[in-house]
Backbone as CSV, one residue per row, in Angstrom:
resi,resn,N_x,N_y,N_z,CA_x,CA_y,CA_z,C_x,C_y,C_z
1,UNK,8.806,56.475,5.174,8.406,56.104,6.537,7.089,55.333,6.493
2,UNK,6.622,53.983,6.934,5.854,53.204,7.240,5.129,53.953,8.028
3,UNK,3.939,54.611,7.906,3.156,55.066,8.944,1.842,54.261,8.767
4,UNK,1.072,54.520,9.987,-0.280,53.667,10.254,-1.058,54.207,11.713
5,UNK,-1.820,53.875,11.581,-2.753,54.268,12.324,-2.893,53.686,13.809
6,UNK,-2.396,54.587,14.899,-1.877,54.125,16.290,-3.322,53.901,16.613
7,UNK,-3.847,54.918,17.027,-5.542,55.341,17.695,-6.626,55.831,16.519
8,UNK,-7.821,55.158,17.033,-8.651,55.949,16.189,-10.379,55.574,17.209
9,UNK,-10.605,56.974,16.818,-11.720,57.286,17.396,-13.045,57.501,16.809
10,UNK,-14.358,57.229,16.426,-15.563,57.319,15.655,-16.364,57.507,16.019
11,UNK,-17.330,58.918,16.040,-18.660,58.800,16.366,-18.523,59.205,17.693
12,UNK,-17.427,59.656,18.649,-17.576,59.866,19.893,-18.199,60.693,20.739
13,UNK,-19.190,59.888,21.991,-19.964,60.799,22.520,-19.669,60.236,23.642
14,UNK,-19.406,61.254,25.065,-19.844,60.937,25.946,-20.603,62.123,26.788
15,UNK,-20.965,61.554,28.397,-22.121,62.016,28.740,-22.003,61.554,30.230
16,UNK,-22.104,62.865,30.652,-21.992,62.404,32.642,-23.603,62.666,33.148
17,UNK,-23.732,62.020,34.121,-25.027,62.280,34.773,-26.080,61.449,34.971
18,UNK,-27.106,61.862,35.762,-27.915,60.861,36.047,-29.166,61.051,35.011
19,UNK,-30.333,59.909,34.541,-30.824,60.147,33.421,-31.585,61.890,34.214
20,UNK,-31.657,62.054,32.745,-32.586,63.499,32.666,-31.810,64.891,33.302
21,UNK,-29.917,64.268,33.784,-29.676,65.664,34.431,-28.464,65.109,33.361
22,UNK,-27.947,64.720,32.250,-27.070,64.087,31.761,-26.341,65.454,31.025
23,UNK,-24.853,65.800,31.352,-24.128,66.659,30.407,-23.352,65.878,29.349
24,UNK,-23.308,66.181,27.779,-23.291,65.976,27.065,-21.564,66.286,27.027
25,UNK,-20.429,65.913,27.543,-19.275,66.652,27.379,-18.510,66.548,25.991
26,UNK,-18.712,65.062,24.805,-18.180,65.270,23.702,-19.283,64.616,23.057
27,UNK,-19.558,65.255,21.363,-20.311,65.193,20.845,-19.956,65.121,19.308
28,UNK,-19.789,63.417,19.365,-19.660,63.298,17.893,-18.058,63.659,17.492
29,UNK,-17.197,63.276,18.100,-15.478,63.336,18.155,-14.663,62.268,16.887
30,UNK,-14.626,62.404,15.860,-13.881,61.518,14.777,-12.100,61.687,15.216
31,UNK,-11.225,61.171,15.474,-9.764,61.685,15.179,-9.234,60.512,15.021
32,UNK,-8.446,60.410,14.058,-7.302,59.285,13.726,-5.534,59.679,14.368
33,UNK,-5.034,59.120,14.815,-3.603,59.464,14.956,-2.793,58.613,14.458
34,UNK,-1.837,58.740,13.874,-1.010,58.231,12.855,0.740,57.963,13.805
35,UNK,1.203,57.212,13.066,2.446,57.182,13.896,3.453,57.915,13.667
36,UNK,3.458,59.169,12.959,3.953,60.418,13.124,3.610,61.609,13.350
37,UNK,2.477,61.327,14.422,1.708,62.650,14.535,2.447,63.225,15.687
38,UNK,2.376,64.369,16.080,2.699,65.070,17.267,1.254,66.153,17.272
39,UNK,0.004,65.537,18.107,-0.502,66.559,18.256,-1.054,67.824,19.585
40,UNK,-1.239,68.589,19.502,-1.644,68.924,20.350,-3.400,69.435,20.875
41,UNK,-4.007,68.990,22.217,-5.830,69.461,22.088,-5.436,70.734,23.249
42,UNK,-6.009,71.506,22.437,-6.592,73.096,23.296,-7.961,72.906,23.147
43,UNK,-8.315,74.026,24.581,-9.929,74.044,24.223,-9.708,74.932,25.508
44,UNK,-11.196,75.784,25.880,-11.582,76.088,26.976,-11.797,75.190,28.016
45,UNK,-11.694,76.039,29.160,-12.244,75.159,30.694,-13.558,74.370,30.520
46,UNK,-13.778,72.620,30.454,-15.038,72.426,30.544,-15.250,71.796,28.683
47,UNK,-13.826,71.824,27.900,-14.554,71.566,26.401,-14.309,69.999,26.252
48,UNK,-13.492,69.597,27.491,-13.640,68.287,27.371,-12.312,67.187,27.063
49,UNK,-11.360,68.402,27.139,-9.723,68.251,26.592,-9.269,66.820,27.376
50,UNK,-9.576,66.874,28.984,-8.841,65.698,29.377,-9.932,64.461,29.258
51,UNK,-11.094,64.011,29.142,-12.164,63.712,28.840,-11.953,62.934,27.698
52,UNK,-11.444,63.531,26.482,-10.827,63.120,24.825,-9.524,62.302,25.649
53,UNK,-9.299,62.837,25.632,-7.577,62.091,26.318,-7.860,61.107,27.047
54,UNK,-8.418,60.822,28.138,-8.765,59.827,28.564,-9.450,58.645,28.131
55,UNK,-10.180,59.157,27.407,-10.770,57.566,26.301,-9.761,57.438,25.162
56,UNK,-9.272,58.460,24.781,-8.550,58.109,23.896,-7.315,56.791,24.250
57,UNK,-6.952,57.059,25.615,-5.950,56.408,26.499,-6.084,54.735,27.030
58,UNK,-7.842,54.604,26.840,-8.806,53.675,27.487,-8.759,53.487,28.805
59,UNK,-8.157,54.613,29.148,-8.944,54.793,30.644,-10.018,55.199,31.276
60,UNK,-10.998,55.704,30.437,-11.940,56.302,30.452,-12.790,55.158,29.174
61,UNK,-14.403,55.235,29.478,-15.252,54.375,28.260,-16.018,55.790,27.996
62,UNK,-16.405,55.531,26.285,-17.457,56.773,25.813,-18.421,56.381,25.959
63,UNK,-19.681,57.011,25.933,-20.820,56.822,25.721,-21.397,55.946,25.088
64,UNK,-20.869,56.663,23.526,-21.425,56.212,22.662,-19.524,56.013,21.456
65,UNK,-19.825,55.477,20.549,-18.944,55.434,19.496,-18.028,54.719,19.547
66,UNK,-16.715,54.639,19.040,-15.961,53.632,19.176,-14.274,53.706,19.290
67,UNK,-13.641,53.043,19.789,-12.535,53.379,19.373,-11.165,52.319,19.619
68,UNK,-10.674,52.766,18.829,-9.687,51.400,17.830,-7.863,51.887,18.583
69,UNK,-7.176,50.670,19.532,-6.499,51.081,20.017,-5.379,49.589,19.142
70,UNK,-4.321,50.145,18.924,-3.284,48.989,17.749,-4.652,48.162,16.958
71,UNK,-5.329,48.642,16.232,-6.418,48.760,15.517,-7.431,47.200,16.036
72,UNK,-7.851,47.433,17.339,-8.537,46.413,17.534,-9.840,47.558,18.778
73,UNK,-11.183,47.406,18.634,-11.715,48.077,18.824,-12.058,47.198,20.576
74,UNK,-12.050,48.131,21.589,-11.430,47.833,23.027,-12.785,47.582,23.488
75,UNK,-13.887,47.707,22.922,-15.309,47.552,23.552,-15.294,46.094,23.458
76,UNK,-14.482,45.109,22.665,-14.610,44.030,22.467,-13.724,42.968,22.902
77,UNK,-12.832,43.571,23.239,-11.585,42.662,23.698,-11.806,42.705,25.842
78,UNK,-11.116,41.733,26.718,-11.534,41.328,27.642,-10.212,42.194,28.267
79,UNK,-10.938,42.610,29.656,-9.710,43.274,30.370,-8.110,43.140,30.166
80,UNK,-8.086,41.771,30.420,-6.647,41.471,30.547,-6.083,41.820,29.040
81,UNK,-6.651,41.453,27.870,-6.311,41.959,26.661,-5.886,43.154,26.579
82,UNK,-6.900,44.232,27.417,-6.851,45.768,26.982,-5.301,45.951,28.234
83,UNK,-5.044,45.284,29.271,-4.269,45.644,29.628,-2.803,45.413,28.964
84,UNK,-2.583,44.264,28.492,-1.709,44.335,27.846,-1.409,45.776,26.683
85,UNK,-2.566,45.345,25.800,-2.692,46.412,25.449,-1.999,48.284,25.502
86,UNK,-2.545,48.477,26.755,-1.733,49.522,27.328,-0.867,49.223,27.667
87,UNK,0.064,48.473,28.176,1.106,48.198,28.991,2.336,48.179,27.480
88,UNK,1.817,47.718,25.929,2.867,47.823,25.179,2.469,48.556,24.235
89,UNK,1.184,49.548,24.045,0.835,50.402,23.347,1.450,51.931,23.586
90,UNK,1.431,51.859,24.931,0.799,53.545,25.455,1.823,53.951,26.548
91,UNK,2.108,55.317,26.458,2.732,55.793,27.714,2.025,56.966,28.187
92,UNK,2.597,57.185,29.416,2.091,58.266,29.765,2.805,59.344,30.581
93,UNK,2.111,60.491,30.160,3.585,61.444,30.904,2.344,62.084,31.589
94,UNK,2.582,62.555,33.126,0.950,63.728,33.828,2.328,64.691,34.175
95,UNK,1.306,65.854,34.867,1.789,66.698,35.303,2.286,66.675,36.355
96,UNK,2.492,66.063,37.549,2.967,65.894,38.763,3.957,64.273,39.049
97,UNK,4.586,64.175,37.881,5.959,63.510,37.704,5.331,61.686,38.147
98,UNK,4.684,61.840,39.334,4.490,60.396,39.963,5.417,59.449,39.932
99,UNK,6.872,60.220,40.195,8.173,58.973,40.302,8.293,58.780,41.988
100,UNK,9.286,57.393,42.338,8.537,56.998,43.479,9.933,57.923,44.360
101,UNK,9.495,58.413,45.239,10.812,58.735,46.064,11.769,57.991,46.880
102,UNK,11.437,56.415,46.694,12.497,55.379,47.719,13.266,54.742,46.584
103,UNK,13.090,55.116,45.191,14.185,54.670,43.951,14.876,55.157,43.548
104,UNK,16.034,55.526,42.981,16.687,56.567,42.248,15.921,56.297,41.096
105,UNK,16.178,57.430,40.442,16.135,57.916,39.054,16.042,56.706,38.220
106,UNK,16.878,56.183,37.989,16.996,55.244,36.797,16.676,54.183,37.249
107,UNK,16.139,53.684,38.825,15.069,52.434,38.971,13.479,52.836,38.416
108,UNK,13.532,54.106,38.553,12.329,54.480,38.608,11.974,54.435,36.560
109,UNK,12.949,55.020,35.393,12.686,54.697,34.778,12.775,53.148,34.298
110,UNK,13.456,52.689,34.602,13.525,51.231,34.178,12.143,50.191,34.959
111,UNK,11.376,50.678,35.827,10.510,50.722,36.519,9.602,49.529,36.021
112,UNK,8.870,50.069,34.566,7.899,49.417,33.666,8.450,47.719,33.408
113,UNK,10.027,47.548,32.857,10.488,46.755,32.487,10.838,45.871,33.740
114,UNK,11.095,46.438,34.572,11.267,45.563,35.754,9.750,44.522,36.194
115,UNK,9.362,45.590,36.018,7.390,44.854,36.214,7.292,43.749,35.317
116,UNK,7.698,44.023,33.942,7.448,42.373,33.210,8.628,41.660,32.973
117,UNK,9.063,41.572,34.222,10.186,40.475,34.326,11.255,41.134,33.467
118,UNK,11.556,41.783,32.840,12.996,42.137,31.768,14.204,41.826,32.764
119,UNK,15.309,41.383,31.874,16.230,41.721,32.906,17.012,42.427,33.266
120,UNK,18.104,42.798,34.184,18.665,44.016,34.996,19.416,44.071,33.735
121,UNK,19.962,43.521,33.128,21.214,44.142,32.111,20.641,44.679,31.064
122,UNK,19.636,43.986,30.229,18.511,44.954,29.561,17.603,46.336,30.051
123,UNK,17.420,46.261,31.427,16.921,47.564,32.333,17.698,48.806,32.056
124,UNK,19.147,47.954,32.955,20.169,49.197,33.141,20.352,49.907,31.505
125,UNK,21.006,49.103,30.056,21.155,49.539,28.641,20.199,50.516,28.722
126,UNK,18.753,50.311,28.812,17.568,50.328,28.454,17.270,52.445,28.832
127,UNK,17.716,51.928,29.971,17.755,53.665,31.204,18.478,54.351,30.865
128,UNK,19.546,53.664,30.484,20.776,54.343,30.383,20.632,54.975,28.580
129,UNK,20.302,54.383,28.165,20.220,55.067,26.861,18.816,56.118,26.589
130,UNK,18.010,56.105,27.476,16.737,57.059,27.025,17.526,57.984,27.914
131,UNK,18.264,58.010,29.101,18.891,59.320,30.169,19.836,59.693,29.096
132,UNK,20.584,59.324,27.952,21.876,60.175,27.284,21.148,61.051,26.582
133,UNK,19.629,60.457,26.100,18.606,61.439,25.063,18.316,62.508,25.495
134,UNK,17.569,62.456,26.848,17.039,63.437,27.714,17.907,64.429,29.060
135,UNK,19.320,63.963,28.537,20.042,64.865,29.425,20.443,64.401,30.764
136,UNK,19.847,63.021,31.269,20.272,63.064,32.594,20.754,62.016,33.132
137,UNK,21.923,61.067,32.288,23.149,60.551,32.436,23.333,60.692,33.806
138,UNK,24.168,61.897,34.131,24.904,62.371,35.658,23.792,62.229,36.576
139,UNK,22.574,62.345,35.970,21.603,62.282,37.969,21.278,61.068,37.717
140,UNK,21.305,59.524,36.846,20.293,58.668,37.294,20.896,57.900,38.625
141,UNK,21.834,58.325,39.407,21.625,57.421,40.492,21.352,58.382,41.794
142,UNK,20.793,59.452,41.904,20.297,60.369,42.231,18.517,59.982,42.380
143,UNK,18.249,60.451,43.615,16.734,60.156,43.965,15.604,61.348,43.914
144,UNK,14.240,61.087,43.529,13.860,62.402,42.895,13.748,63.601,43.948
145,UNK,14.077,63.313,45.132,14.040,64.965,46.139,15.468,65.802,45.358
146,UNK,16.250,65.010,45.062,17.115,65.421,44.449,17.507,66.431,43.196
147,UNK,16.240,66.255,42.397,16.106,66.676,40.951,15.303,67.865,40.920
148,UNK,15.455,68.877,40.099,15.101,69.803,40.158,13.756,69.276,38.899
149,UNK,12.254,69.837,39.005,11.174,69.224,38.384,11.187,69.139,37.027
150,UNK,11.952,69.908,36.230,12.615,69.443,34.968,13.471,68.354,34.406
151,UNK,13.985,68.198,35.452,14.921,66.484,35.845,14.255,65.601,35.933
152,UNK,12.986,66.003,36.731,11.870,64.386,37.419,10.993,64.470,35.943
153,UNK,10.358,65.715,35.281,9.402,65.304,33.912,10.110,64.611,33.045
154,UNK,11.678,65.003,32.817,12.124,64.137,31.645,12.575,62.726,32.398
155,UNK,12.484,62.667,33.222,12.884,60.848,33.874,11.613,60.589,33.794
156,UNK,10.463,61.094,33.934,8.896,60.899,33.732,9.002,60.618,32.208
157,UNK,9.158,60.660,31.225,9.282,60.896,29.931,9.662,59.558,29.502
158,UNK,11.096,59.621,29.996,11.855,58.006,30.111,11.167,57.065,30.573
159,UNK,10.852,56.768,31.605,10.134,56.038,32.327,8.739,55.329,31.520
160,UNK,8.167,56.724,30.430,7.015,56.202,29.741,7.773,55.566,28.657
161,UNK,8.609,55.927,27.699,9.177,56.082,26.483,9.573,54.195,26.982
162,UNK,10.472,53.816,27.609,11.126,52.751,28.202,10.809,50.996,27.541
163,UNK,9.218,51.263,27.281,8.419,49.946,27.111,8.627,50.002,25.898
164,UNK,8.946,51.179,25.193,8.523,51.893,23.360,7.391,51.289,22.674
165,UNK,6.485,52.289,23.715,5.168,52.421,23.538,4.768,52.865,21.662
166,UNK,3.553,53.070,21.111,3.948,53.245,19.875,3.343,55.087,19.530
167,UNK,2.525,55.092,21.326,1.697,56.885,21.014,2.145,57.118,23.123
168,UNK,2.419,58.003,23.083,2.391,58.925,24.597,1.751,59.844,24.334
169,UNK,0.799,59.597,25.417,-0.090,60.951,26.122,0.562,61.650,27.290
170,UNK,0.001,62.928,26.827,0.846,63.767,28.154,-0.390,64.711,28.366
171,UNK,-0.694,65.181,29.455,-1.803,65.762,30.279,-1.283,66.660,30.541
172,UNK,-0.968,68.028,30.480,-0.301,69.384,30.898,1.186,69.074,31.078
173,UNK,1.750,68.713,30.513,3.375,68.319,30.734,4.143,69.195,31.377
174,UNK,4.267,70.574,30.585,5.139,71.790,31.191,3.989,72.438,32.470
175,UNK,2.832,71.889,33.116,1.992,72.651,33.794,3.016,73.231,34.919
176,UNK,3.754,72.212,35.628,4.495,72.433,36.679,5.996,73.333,36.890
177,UNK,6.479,73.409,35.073,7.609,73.500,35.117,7.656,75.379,34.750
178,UNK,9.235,75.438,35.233,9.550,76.864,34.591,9.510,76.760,33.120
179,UNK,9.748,78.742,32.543,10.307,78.242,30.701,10.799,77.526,30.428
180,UNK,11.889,77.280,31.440,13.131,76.648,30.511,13.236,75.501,30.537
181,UNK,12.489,75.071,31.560,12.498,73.410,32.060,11.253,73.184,31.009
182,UNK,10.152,73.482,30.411,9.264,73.515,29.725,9.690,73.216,28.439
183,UNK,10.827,74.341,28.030,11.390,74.187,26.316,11.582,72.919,26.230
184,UNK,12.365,72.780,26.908,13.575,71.466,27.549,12.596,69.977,27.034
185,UNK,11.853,70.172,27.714,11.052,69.095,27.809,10.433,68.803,26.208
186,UNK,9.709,69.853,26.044,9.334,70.371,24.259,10.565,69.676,22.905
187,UNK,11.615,70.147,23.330,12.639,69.689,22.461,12.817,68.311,22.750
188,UNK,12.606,67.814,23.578,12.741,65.926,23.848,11.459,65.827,23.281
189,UNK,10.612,66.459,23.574,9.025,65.406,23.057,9.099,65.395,21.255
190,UNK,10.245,66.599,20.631,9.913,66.571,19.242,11.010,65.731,19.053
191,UNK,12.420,65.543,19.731,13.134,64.763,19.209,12.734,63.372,18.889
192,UNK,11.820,62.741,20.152,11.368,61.642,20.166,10.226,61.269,18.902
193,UNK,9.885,62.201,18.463,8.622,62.191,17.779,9.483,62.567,16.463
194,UNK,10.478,63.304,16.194,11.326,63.071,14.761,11.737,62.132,14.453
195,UNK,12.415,61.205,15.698,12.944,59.892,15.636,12.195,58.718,15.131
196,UNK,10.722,58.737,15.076,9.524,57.971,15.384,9.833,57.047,15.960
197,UNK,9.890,57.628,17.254,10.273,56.678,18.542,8.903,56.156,18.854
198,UNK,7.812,57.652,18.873,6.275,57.344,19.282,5.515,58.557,19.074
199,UNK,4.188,58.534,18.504,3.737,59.428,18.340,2.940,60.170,19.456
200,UNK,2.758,61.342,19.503,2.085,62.250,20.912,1.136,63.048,20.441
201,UNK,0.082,62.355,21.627,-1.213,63.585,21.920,-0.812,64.254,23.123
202,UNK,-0.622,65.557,23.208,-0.641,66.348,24.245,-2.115,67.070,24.653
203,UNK,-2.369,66.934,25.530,-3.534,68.620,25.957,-2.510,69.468,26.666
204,UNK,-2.905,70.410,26.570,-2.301,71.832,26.946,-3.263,72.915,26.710
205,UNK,-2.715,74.098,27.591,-3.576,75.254,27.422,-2.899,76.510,27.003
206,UNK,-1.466,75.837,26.478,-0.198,76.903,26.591,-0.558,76.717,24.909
207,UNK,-0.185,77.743,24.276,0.037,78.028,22.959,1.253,77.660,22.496
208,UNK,2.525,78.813,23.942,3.952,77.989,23.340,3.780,76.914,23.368
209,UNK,3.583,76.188,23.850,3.962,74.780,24.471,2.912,73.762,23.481
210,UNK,1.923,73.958,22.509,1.365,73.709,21.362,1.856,74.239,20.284
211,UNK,3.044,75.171,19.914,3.431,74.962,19.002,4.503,74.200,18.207
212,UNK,5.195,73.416,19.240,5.709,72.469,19.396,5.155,70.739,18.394
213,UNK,4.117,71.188,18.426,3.122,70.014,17.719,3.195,70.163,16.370
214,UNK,2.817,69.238,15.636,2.725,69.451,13.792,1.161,69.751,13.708
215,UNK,0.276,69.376,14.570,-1.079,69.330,14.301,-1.571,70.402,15.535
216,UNK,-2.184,71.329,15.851,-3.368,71.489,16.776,-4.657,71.598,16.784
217,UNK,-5.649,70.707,17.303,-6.717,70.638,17.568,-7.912,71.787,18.464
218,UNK,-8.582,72.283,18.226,-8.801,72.907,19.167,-10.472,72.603,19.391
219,UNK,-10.433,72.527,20.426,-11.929,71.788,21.153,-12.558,72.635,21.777
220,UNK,-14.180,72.981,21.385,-14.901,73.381,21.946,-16.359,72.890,22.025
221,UNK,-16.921,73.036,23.434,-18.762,72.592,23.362,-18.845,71.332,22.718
222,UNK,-17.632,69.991,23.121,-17.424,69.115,22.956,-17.468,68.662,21.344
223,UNK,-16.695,69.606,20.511,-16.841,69.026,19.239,-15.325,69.826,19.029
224,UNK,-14.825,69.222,18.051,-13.348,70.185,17.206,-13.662,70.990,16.316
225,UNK,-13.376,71.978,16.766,-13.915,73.609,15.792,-12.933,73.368,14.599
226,UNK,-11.782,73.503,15.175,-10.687,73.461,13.979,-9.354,72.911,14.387
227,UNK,-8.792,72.837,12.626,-7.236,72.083,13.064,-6.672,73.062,11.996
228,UNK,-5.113,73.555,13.088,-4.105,74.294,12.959,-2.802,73.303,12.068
229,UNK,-2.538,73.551,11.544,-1.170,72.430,11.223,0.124,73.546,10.847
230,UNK,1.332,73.111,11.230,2.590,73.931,10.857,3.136,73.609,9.822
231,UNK,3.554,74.854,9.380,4.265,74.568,8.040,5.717,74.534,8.664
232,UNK,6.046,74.067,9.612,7.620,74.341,10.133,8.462,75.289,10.522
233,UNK,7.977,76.311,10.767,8.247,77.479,11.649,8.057,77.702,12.735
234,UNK,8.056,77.327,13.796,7.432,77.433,15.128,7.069,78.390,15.388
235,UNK,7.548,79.624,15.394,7.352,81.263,15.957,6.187,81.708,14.942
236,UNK,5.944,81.428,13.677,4.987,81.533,13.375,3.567,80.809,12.965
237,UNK,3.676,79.803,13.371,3.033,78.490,14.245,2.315,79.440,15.427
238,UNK,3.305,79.337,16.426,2.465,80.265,17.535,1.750,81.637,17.325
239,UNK,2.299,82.408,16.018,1.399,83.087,16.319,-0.397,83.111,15.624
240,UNK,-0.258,81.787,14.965,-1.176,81.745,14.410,-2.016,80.987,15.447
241,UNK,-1.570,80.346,16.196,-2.576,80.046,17.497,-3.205,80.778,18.347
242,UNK,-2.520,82.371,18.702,-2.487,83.009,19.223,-3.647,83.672,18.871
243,UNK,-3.865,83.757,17.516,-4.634,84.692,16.665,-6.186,83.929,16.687
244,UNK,-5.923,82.390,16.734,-6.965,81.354,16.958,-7.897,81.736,18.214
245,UNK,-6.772,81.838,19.302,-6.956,82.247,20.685,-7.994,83.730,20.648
246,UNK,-7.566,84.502,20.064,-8.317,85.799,20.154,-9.661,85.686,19.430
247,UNK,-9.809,85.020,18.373,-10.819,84.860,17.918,-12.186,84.197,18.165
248,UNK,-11.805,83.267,19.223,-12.721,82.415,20.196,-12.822,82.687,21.561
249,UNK,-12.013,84.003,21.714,-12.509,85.169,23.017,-11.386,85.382,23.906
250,UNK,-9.822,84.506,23.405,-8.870,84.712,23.918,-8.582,83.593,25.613
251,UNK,-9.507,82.697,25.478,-9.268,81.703,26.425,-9.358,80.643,26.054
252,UNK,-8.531,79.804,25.828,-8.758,78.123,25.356,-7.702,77.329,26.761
253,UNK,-7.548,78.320,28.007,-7.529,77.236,29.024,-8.355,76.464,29.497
């Protein structure tokens, strides 16, 4: 497998506030992501989890340090660059679905491609083949009041996946969902990520739902204490997070 380096981050600091009342939220953040990573960031309330994610994403600027997005460093390149940029780098999955309710389903994933002109017969292939992955064939002409919120995250999923971005970020993915709609979702994010369809940074505060990852990160007082990695067991994957969890006081929401 050809792997390489999607994102990379150096030296990262940032810092909210006005001078002299300034909080320090990451401090000195190195991470590389590779195009078979699946990882996941835990941390406590406040360590800075969506903060990392967000610059990592370049939606957010750091402070200080740098960081290298399809290895061209974004402090230097001109808006419209960085937008492209995102638009064929990056997807994104949040927690509250943001599909539109006057489209069905499969306008809504084909959505991205419609925006840069693609055309309808490439759209429709396009939908139609990320919905046979993710299960939902039978609802895409179905509108999202329709879908039960396990239906709308993985058409959320599609919808990012669609452009074939080369890394998806996801911001609490299962926050909204039941177990099962949660697993559900888990087993598409690793299929996609076995496939090297695209590699994933998740934050999460769920352990299950991080053991799912090959890597976990865990963030605190804006620096990475430590990294978890699986040897391919999931169940005991989690419980070694678990054990992570107790040891740093049993809260890394």
């Amino acid at each position: 497998m050809n792997e390489k380096t999607v994102v990379e981050i150096r030296n990262l600091t940032k810092d909210y506030g006005a001078r002299g009342f300034r909080t320090k939220v990451l401090k000195g953040i190195d991470l590389a992501i590779r195009s078979d990573d699946f990882i996941a960031i835990m941390g406590p309330s406040g360590s800075g989890k969506t903060t990392l994610l967000n610059i990592l994403s370049s939606i957010d600027k750091p402070t200080q340090g740098f960081v290298f997005l399809g290895g061209k460093d974004i402090s230097k390149i001109s808006n419209q660059e960085l937008s492209k940029l995102r638009r064929d780098k990056i997807g994104f999955v949040f927690q509250d679905y943001n599909l539109l309710d006057t489209m069905t389903l499969q306008d809504n994933i084909a959505l991205p491609l419609s925006l840069n002109g693609i055309s309808g017969k490439t759209c429709k292939e396009k939908s139609e083949a990320l919905a046979g992955l993710f299960g939902l064939t039978e609802h895409l002409q179905k509108y999202p009041y329709q879908l039960s919120g396990g239906q709308k995250q993985r058409g959320a999923v599609c919808r990012a996946l669609i452009t074939e971005p080369e890394i998806l970020f996801a911001d609490e993915p299962t926050g909204a969902l039941d177990s099962k709609a949660g697993r559900d979702l888990l087993e598409c994010f690793k299929t996609v990520n076995e496939r090297n369809q695209a590699a994933i940074l998740m934050v999460t505060h769920d352990a299950f739902c991080a053991s799912y990852a090959k890597d976990v990160y865990i963030l605190n007082d804006g620096t990475i204490r430590c990294r978890l990695s699986s040897g391919g067991d999931r169940k005991e994957f989690y419980d070694r997070i678990m054990e992570m969890q107790v040891s740093m006081g049993g809260d890394l929401s």
